[in-house]
Backbone bond lengths (Angstrom), bond angles and torsions (degrees), N, CA, C in turn:
res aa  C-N    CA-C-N  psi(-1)  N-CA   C-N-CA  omega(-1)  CA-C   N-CA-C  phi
1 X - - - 1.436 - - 1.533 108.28 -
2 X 1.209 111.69 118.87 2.108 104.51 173.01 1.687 95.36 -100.50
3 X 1.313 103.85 154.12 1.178 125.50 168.65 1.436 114.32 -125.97
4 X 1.578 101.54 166.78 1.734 96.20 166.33 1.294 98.68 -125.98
5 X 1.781 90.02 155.65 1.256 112.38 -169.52 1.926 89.81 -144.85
6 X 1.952 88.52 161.54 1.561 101.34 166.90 0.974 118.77 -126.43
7 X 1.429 133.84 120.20 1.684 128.17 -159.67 1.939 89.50 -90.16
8 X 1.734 118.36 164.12 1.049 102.92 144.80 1.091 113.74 -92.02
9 X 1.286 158.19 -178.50 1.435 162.04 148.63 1.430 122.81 -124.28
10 X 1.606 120.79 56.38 1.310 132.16 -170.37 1.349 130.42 39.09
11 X 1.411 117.44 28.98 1.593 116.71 165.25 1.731 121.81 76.76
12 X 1.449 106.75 -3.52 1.561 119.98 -157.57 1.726 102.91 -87.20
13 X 1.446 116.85 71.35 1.594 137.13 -141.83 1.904 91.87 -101.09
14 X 1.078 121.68 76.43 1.666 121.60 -173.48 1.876 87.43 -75.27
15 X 1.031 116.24 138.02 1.797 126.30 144.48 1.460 107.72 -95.05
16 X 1.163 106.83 152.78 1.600 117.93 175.83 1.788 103.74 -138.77
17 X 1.231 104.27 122.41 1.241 128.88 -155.23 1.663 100.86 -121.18
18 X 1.317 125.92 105.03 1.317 125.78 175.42 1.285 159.95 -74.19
19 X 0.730 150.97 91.47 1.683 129.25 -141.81 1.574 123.11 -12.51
20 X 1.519 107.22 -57.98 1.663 121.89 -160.30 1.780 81.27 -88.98
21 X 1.121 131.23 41.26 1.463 119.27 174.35 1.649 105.38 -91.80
22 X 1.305 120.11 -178.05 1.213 117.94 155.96 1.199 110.71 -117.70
23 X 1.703 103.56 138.00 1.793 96.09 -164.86 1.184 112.36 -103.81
24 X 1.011 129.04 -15.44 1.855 127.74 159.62 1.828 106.47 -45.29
25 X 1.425 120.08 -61.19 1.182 113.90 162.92 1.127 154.33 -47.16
26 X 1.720 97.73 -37.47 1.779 115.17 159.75 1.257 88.62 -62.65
27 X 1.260 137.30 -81.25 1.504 135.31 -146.38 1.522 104.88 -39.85
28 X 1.167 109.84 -65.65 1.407 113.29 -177.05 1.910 122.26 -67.84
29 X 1.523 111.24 2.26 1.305 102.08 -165.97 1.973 80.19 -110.21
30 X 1.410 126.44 -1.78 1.433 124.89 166.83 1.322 110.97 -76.10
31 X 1.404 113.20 -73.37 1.189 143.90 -177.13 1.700 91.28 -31.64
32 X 1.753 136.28 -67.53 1.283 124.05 172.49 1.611 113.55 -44.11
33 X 1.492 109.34 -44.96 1.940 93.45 -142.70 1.817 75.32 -80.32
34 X 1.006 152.76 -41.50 1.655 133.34 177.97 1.335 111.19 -28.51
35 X 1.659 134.31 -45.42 1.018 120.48 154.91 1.817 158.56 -93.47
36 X 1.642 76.93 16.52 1.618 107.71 154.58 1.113 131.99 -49.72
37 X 1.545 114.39 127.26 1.770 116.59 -152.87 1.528 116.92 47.81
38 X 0.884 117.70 24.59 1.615 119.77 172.38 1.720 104.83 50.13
39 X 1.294 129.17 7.08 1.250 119.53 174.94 1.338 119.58 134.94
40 X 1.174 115.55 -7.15 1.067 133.49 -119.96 2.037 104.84 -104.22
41 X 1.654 88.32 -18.67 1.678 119.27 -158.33 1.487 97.51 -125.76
42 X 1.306 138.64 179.97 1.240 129.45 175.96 1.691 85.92 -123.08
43 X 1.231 138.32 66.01 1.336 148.40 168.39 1.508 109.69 -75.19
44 X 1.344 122.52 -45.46 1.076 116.33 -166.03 1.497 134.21 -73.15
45 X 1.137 141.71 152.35 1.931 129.73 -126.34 1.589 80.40 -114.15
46 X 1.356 121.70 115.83 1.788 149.91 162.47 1.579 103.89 -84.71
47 X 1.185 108.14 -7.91 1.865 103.53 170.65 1.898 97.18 -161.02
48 X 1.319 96.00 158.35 1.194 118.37 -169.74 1.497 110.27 -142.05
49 X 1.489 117.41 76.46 1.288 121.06 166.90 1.780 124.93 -64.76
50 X 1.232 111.62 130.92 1.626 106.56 -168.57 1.538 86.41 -121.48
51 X 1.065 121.73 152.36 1.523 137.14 161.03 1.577 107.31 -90.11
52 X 1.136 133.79 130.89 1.264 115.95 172.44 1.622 119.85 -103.32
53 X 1.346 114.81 174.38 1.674 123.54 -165.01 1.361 89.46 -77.26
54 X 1.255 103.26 157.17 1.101 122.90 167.40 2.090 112.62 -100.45
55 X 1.576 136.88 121.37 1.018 120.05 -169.61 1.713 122.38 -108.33
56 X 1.295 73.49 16.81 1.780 104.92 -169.59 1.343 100.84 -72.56
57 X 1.477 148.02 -175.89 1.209 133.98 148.78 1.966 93.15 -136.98
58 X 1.012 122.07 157.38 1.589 134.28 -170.83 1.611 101.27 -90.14
């Protein structure tokens, strides 16, 4: 028989944010899920990894 289940796993919520991202959107698509479930979940992002540009050209 499988069931589902939801573990918590201590809240430790990294985002990873990419170079070719758009960052008005990341910003604002964090800034919401922090107040996702009102608190309720450990959803909200405790690190914020960014990739950075590269200004070099090949």
């Amino acid at each position: 028989m499988v069931r589902s289940a939801g573990a918590e796993l201590g809240g430790k919520a990294p985002v990873v944010v990419f170079a070719d991202a758009d960052i008005a959107r990341a910003v604002e698509g964090i800034s919401v899920a922090g107040f996702f479930n009102a608190g309720q979940d450990c959803t909200a992002a405790t690190r914020v990894l960014v990739q950075s540009r590269s200004t070099t050209s090949s």
